[in-house]
C-alpha positions in Angstrom: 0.0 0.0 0.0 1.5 3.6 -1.2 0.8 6.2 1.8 2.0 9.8 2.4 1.2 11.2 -0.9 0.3 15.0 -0.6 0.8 17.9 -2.5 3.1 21.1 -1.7 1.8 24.7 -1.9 2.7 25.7 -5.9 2.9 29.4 -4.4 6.1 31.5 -4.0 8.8 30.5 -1.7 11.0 33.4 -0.6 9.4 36.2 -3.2 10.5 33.6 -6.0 8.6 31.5 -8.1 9.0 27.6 -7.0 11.4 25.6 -9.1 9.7 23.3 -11.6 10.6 20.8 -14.3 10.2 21.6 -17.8 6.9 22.0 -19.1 5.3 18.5 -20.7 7.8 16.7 -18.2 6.9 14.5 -14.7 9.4 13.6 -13.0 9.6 10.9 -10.2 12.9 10.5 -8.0 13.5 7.7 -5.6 15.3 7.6 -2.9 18.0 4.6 -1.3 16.7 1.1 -2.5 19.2 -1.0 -0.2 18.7 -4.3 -1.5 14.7 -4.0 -1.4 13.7 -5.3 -4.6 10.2 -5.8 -2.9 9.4 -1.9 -2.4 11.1 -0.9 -5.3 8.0 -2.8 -6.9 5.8 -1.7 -4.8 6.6 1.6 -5.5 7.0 1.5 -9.7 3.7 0.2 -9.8 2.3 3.3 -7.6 4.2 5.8 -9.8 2.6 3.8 -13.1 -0.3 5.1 -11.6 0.2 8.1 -10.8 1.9 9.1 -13.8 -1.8 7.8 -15.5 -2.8 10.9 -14.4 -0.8 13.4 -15.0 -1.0 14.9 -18.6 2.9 14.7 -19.3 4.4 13.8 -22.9 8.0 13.0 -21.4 8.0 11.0 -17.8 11.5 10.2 -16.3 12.4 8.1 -13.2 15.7 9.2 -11.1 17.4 6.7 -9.0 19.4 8.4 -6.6 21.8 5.6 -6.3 22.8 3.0 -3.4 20.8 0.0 -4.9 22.7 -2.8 -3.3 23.8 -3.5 0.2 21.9 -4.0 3.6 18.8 -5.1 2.4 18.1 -8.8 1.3 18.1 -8.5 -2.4 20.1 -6.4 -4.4 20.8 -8.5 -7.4 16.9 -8.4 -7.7 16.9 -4.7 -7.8 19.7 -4.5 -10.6 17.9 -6.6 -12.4 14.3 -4.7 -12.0 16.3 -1.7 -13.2 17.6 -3.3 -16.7 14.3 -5.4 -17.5 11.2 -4.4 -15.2 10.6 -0.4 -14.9 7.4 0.8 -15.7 6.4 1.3 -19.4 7.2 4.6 -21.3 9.5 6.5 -19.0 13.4 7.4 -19.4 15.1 6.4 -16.7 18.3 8.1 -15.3 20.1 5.4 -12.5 22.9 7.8 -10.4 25.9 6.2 -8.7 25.3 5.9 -5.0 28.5 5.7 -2.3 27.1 2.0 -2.0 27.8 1.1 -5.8 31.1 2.9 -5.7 32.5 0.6 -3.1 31.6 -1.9 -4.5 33.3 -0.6 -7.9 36.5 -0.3 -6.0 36.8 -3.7 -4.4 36.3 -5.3 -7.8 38.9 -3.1 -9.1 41.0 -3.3 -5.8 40.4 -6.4 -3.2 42.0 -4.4 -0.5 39.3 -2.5 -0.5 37.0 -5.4 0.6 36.6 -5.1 4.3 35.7 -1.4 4.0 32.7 -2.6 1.9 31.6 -5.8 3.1 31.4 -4.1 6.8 29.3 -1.7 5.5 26.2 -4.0 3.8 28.4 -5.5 1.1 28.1 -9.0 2.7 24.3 -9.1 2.2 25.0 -8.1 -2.1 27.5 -11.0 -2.4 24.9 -13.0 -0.8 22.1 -11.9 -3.2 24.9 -12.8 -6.2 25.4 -16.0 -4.8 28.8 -15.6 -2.9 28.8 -16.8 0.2 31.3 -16.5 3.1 32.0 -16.4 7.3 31.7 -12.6 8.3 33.6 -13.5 11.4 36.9 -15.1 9.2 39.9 -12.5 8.7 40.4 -10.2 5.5 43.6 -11.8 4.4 44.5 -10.0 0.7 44.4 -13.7 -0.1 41.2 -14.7 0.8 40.2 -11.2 0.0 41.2 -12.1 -3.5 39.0 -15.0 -4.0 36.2 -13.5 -2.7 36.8 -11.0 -5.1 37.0 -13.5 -7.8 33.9 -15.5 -7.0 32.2 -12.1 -7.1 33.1 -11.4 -10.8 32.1 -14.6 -11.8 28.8 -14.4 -10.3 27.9 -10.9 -11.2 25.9 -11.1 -14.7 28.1 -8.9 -17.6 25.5 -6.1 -17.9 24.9 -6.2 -14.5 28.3 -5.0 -14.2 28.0 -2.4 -17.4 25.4 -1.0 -15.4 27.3 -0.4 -12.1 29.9 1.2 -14.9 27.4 3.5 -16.6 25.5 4.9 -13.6 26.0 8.9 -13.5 26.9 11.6 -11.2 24.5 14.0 -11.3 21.3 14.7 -13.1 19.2 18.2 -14.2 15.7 18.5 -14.8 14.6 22.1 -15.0 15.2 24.0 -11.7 16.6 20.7 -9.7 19.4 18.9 -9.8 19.8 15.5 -8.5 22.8 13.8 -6.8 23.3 11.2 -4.3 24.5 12.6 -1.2 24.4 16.4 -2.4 26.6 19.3 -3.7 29.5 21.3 -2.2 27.8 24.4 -1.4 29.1 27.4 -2.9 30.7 25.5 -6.3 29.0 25.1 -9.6 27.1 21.9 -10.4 29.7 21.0 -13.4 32.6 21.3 -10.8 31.3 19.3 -8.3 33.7 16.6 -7.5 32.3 12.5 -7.1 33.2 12.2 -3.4 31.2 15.1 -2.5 28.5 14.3 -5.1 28.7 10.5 -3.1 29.9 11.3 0.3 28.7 14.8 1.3 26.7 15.2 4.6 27.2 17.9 7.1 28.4 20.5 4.7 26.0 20.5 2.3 22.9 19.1 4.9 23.7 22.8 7.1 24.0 25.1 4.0 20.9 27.6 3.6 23.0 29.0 0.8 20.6 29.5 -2.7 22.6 26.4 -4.8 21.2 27.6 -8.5 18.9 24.3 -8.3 17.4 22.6 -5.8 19.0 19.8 -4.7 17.2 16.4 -4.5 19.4 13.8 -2.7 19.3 10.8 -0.7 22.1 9.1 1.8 21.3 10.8 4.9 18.2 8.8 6.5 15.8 10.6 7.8 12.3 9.7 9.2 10.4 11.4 7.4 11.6 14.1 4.0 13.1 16.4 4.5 11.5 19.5 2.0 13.5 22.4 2.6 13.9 25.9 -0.1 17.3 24.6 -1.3 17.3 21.1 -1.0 15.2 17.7 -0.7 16.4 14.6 0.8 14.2 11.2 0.4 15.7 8.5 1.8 13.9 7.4 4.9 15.8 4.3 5.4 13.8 1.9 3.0 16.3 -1.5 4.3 14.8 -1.3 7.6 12.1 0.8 7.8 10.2 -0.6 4.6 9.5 3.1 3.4 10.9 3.9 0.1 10.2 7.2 -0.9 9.7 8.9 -4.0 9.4 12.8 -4.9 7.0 13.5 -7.6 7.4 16.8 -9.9 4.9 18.0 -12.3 6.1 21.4 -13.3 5.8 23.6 -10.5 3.8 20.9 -8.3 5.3 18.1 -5.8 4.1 15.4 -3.7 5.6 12.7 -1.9 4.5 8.7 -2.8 6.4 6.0 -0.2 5.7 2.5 0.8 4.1 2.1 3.9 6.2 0.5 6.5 
């Protein structure tokens, strides 16, 4: 069941118009998927839906990225990404600091323990990969792990992780992962902040040029503030995934309900 959709006030914020998306255009943003392939359907077949609604000749989904870890199914996510999203919408997928460690440890297997303590276990699971969480990170062992892990991730599984982007624009937002650096321009933003960014960027009341739509920093509810909007309330454990809904100068908030 989809709960906690409502609409915001399409009035002026500040003396300024509120940002919209291009006109003809709705655009639906989710927030941190973690392995829950379950919502994830849930909540494509509410935006289906809701899109039926909405006169719009262009409708685009935006993952905001972290797709894997944590939650208890994360190859089922990838693959609702490549073969199951809801009929006649462009997708844009974003790298989330979740995919990129992941990226790095099958690049670099010293980089294993970083990830696995940090939800990777449960994605090698999902793949098929199995191992003792208690047993040491030896580079050798580390190495076969890795290994196992290449062999078990599907090919265009893996171009997927590869093509994911940094940042996205529709209109008067932009959309990143974690955020911005506040205070330098959208095409200079740097991946660690675009991926990483918390305090910085979550304390700014600085005008950005677009608001921000983000996730990585779980909250319990959204967070709907002038410059920015973050959506990720936790959807691993919580069992709400949230997703922001533009039509041009309108927004309203669809999530699972817990």
């Amino acid at each position: 069941m989809i709960v906690d959709s409502f609409a915001a006030n399409p009035g002026l914020e500040g003396g300024r118009p509120v940002p919209a998306v291009p006109a003809g255009t709705a655009v639906y943003a989710i927030g941190d998927i973690h392995g829950r392939s379950d919502l994830l359907a849930e909540l494509h077949a509410a935006i289906a839906a809701d899109a039926a609604t909405r006169s719009a000749s262009r409708r685009v989904l935006v993952h905001l990225g972290d797709y894997v870890d944590r939650g208890p199914d994360s190859a089922g996510v990838i693959y609702r990404l490549l073969d199951a999203l809801p009929a006649s919408f462009d997708s844009v997928c974003l790298l989330g600091n979740h995919e990129r460690m992941m990226l790095d440890f099958l690049e670099d297997p010293s980089t294993g323990p970083f990830w696995l303590r940090n939800g990777g276990d449960a994605t090698m699971a999902s793949y098929g990969v199995s191992y003792d969480p208690k047993e040491s990170f030896d580079l050798q062992r580390l190495r076969g792990l890795q290994g196992e892990l290449r062999y078990c991730l599907p090919e265009r599984h893996l171009r997927f992780f590869s093509g994911l982007h940094l940042l996205h624009v529709e209109g008067d937002y932009a959309f990143a992962h974690a955020g911005i650096r506040p205070g330098v321009a959208l095409e200079a933003q740097e991946e660690m902040d675009l991926l990483w960014v918390r305090g910085l960027f979550l304390r700014s009341k600085i005008d950005h040029g677009k608001v921000v739509v983000h996730g990585h920093t779980i909250l319990p509810e959204p967070e709907v503030l002038p410059n920015r909007i973050g959506i990720d309330t936790g959807a691993w454990y919580t069992g709400r995934l949230t997703c922001l809904a533009l039509h041009g100068s309108e927004r309203h908030l669809l999530a699972t309900s817990p």
